[in-house]
N, C-alpha and C positions, 0 to 999 in steps of 0.2 A: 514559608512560601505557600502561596494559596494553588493549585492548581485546578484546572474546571475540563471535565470532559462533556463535552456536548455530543450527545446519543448514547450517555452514561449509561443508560437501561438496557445496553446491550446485552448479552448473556456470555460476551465474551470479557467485560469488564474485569471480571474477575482475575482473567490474565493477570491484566495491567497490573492493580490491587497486591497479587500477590509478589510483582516484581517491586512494584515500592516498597513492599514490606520487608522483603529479602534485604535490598540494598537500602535501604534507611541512612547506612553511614554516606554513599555514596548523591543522594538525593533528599535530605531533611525536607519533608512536607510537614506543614504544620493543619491545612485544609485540604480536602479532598472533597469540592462539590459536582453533582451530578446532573447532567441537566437533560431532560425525557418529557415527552408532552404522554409517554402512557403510563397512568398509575400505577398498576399493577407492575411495571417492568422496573418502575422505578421503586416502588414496596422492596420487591425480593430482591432487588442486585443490590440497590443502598444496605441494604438486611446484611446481606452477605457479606458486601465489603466494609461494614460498621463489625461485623466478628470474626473478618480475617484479620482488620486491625486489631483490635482488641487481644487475638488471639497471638497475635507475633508482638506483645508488646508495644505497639507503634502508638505514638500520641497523637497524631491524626486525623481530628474528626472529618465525619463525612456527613454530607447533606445531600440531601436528593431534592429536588426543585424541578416543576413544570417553566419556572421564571429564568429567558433566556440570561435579560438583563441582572440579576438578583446573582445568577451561577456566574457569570461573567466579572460581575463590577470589582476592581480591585485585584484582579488574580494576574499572577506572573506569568503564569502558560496556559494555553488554551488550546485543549486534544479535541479536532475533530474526526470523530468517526462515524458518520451518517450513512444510513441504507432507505433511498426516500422509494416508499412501495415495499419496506421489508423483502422478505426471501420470496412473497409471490411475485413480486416484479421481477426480481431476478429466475427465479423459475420459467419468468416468460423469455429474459433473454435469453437463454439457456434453450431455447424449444421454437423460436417462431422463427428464427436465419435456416431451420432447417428444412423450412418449406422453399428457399432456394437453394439449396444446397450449399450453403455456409455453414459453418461452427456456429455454436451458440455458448455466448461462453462472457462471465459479468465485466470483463475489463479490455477484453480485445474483438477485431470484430464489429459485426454490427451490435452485438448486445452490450458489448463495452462503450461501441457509441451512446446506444439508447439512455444508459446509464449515466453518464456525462452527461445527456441534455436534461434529468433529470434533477443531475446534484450540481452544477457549476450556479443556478441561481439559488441554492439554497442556500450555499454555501456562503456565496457573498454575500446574502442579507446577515447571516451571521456574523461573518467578522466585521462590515460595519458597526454593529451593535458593539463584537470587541474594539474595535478602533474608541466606539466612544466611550466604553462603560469601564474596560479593565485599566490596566496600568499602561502608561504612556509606551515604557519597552516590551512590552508585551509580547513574547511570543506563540505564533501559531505556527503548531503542529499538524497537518493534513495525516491523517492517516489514510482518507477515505478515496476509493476507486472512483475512476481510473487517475491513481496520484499524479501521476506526470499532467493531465490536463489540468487537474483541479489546483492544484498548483503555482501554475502559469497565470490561472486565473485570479488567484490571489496576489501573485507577484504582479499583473499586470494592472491592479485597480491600487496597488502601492502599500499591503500590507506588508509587513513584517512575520514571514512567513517562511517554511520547509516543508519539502514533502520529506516520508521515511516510509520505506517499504520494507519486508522482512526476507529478502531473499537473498540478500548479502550478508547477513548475520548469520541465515541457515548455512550456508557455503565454508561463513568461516569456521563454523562448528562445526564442520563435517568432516572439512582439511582437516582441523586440528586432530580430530577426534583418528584418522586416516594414519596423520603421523604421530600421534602418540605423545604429542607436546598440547602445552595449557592454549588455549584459542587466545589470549593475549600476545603469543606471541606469531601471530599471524594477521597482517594485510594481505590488502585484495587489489589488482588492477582489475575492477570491478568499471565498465564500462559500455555506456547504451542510453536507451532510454526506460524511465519507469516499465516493467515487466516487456524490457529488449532487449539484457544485457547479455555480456558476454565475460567471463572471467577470464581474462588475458593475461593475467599473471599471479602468482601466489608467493608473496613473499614471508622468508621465516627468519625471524629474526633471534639469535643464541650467541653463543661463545665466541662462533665464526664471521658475527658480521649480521648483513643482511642480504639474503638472497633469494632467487627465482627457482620454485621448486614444484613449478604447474608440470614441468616434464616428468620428474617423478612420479609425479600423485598419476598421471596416465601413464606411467609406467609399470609402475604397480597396484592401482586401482581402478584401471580403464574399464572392466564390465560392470564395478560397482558405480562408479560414477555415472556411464550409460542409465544403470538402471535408476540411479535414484534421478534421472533427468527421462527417462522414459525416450530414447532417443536410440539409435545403432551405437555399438561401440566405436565402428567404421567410419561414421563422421565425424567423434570427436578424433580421433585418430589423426583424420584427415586432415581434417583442421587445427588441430596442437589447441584446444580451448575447450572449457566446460562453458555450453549455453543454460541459461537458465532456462526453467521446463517451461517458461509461456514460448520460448521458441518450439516446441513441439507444433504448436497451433501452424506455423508456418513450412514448419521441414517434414509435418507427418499429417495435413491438413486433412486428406480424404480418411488417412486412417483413424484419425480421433472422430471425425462427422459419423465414422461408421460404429464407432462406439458408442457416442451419445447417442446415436437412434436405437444404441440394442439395451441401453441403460437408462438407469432411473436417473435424474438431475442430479447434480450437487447441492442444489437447494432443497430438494425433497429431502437430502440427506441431512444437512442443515438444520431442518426444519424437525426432524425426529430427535437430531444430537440436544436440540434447544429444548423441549419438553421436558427432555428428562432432566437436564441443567435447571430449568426453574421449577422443579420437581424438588430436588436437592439444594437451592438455595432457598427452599421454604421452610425446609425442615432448621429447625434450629438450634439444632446439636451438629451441623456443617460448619465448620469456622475455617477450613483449608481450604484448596482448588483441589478440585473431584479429576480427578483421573476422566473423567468423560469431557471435562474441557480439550484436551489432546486432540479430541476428532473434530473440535471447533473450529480449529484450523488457526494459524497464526504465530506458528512455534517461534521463540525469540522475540518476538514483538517488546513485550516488555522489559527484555534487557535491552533491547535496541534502544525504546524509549529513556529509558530511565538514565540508560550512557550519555544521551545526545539532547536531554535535557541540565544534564549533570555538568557538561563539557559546555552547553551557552551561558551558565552562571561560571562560568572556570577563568582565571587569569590563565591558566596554562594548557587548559583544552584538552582534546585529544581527534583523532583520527577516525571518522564517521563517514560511514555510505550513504548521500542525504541524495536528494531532487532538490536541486539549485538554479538558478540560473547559468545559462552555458558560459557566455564570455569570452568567447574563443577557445576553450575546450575540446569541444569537435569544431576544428574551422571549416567545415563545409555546411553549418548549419547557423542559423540567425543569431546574434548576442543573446538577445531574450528571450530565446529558446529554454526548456529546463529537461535538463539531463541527469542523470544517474552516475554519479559517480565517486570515489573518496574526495572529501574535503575535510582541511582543520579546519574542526569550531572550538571557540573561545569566547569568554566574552564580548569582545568586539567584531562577530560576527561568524560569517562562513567564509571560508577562503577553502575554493577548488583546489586542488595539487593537479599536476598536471597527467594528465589521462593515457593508457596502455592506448598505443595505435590500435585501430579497427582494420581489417582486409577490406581489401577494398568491395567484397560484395556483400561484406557485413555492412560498411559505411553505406554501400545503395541501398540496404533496406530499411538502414536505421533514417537517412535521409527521407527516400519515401513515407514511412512515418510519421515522421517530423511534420510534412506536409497534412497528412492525412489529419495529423492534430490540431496544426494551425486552423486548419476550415472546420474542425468539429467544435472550435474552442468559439469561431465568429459565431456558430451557428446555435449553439450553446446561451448562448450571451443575446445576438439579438434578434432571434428564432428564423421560420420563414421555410418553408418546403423547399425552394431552390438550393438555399444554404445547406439544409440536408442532406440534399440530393448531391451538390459537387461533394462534401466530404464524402457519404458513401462509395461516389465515385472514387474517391483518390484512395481509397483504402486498398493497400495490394492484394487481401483477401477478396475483395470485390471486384472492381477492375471495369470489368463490363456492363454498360452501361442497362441494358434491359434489365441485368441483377441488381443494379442498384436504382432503378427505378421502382421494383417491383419491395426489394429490401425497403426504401423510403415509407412506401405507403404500409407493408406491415408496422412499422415504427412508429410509423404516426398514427395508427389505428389503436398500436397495444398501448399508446405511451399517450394517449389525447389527456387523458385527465391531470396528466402531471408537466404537463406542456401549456399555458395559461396560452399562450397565442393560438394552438391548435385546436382549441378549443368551440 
């Protein structure tokens, strides 16, 4: 199996790398190409990931390539992970919503929008290139922010495509790890949208069957769950459900704005994690993943990957938290909407399983969402300040129309050079 990550030069690669290496019986690669238009990025992480193979035994070669085509041509899967603007751009989303008192933050928000209009055309010129150059089944893999849009966009121009986010695998590790069973043997009614969800059920499956054991885990680990979600104990309480911590941005909005203005960026943090990371994949007596990948952020990523690439080559599949197309799913939202949720994969595709009910003020925000997507995905796609300006509007963090007037023209000020229309 040939697989090609495109933005291979990350400094999070290595992750990846090391999850193929681990599970080799579960995912046989026979190629691992890279594909990075910076030299340097592509030297030291190819470096790295050529002696963490080597170093786990794995047969593996890997190839680092500026040639989109060349990394492409022939391969089975195709991992996008793109950051167009690197972590300065994202430092700016992260900092300019705060001059209206918004969040600044790379995937929700206005700086999640900024982001999205940045990478939904980059993205499509690349999988064109996969449509023509890799193998006919080809699959793409989205990894890249904001999944849920970028996504839709590829489902909507008729790729053969998934988004996979990591924060339904962190959940199920967590459970498991909570009640003292193997994370195999836990699912998730895992349901929302890309960084909306809401965990609405926890199922454990052992000697007794299969059953819902979300009541317990807040019965006996409601302050820890709070805290690893950053949230009151008293809401989830309230609510009988663990949100995922991008719902903070919404249920604790002034209180996180007051943070980011007393703190340094997540990017600036990023950005120091990374030095020292290509720091250590130069040396070359490094042949493992350095403990300071950890602050990289993306915990599970590559067992996520390496499952749900493992289960689309699979006669028998398995049970996967992907960004799919809705389908009637949440029925208060469009067919070709793309949601978050479990579905079997197998060979012959993704198939939803049907979704843990949302409350109903869960379903209005997930709806309004929904919305806010649709217009950033037109706007994304075939530019235009007005387009903009209605998604800003529909975003429920914005709302008001002077704030996202004023949010617009920051955006398009910070964001001109990687906007060809606004140019």
């Amino acid at each position: 199996m040939k697989l090609t990550i495109v933005g291979g030069g990350s400094t999070y690669t290595p992750e990846l790398i090391d999850g193929f290496a681990r599970l080799r019986e579960t995912l046989p690669l026979e190629e691992v190409w890279l594909v990075d238009p910076y030299a340097e990025r592509r030297r030291l992480v190819g470096g790295m990931a050529a002696r963490m193979f080597t170093a786990a035994g794995h047969p593996a070669k890997v190839t680092a390539t500026p040639d989109l085509v060349a990394g492409v041509s022939d391969a089975d899967v195709v991992l996008i992970q793109l950051r167009i603007g690197g972590q300065e751009a994202r430092k700016t989303d992260e900092t300019w919503p705060h001059e209206v008192c918004c969040i600044g933050q790379e995937t929700t928000g206005p700086g999640g929008f900024a982001k999205a209009l940045r990478t939904v055309p980059v993205v499509l010129d690349v999988a064109e290139v996969v449509r023509t150059h890799a193998k006919k089944d080809a699959w793409i893999i989205d990894f890249t922010n904001p999944v849920g849009i970028v996504t839709r966009a590829l489902l909507q121009a008729g790729h053969r495509a998934v988004g996979l986010c990591n924060v339904a695998i962190g959940f199920q590790r967590r459970f498991a790890r909570m009640l003292g069973v193997d994370h195999q043997a836990i699912s998730l009614g895992h349901v929302g949208l890309n960084h909306l969800t809401w965990e609405r059920a926890v199922y454990l499956s052992d000697e007794n069957g299969k059953r819902d054991v979300l009541p317990q885990l807040l019965e006996g680990h409601l302050a820890e769950l709070a805290h690893e979600v950053e949230l009151p104990a008293s809401l989830l309480a309230l609510e009988r459900t663990v949100p995922s911590y991008y719902l903070r941005y919404f249920y604790a909005h002034d209180t996180v704005l007051r943070e980011q203005r007393e703190s340094p960026t997540r990017a600036e943090a990023v950005m120091e994690v990374e030095q020292t990371l290509l720091r250590l994949y130069a040396d070359p007596t490094v042949d493992t993943k350095p403990e300071a990948l950890a602050k990289r952020g993306g915990a599970f990523y590559s067992e996520a990957a390496v499952d749900l690439i493992a289960a689309l080559h699979s006669t028998t599949g398995s049970e996967q938290v992907v960004n799919v197309q809705n389908n009637g799913i949440l029925p208060f939202l469009p067919d070709d909407h793309v949601v978050e949720v479990p579905a079997r994969v197998d060979a012959r595709g993704l198939h939803p399983l049907a979704a843990a009910p949302l409350s109903p003020g869960d379903a209005g925000l997930v709806g309004h969402v929904a919305g806010y997507e649709r217009l950033a995905l037109d706007a994304a796609i075939h530019g235009g300040r007005d387009r903009v300006l209605r998604a800003m509007l529909a975003h429920p963090l914005v709302q008001q129309y002077d704030r996202a007037e004023k949010l617009t023209d920051l955006l398009l000020a910070t964001n001109a050079q990687y906007l060809s229309w606004a140019k």
